[in-house]
N, C-alpha and C positions, 0 to 999 in steps of 0.2 A: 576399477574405480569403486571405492566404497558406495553403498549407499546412502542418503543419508536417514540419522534417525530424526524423527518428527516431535516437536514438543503437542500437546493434545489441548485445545482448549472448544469451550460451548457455550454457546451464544454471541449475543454482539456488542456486548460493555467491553468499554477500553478496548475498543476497533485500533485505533490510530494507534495507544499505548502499544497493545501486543505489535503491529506493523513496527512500528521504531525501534522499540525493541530488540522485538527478532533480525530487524537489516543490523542492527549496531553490533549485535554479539555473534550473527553466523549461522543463528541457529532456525533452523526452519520448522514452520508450524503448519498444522491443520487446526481450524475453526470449523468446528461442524453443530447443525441445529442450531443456524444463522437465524432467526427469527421463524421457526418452522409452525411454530402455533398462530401464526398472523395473516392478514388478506392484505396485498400480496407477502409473501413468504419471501423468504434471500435478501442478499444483500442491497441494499440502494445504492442510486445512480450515482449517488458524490462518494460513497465509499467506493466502487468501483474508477469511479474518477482519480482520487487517491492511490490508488495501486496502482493505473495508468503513470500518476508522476512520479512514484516511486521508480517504475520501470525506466522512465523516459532517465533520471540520472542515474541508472547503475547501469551495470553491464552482466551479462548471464543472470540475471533475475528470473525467477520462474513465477507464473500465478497458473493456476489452476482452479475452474470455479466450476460447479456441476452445474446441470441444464437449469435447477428452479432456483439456484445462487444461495443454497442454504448450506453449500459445505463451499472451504476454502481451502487450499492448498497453496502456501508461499515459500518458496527456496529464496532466500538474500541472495542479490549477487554483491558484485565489490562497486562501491557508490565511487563513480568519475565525474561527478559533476557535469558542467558542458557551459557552453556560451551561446544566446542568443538563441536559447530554447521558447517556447511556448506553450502554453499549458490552456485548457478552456476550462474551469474549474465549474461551470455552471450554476443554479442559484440556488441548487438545493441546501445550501449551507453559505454562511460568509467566508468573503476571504481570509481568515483566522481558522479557521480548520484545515486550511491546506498548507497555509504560513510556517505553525507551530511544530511541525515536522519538517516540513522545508530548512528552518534556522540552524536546526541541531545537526539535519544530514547532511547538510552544505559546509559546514564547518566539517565534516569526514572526509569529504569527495579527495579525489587526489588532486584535479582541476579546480580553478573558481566557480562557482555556479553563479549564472548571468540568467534570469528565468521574467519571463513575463504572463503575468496570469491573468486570462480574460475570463467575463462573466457573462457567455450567453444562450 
């Protein structure tokens, strides 16, 4: 099995874009020097939360995040949708951050996506 090759990107502008993105075209990325100059450093809890719902509709998805979450490592898997899912999206962000990517990869999935998102 090939390996695969990694598109390169640094810092954390257009988090959600480059995520959509890379699930949509196949192509897998590293994000590194996630906010590294900053107290705390890495990534945050609603962006991790995001990779979490990404995960929850694909299948074979890879994340990979170092100990202080200032580097990122994502393999797409192939987006199935699902029914009767559940998500906790938390309140570090509104539900339109989690939505906006939801609409586009849901219309991909091979299934219907049925998703309910709590905030707590």
């Amino acid at each position: 099995m090939e390996k695969p090759s990694y598109m390169r990107f640094k810092g954390s502008r257009h988090f959600r874009q480059r995520l959509l993105l890379s699930t949509l075209s196949h192509r897998s990325i590293i994000v590194e020097e996630i906010r590294s100059n900053e107290t705390p450093p890495g990534l945050r809890s609603y962006e991790i939360s995001l990779l979490r719902l990404i995960e929850k509709i694909s299948d074979d998805c890879k994340v990979e995040i170092n100990e202080t979450g200032t580097k990122l490592k994502y393999k797409p898997g192939v987006l199935m949708g699902g029914r009767n899912l559940v998500h906790d999206c938390g309140v570090g962000r509104s539900i339109g951050y989690f939505l906006e990517p939801l609409v586009v990869l849901g219309l991909r999935g091979k299934k219907p996506l049925s998703i309910r998102l709590k905030a707590c």
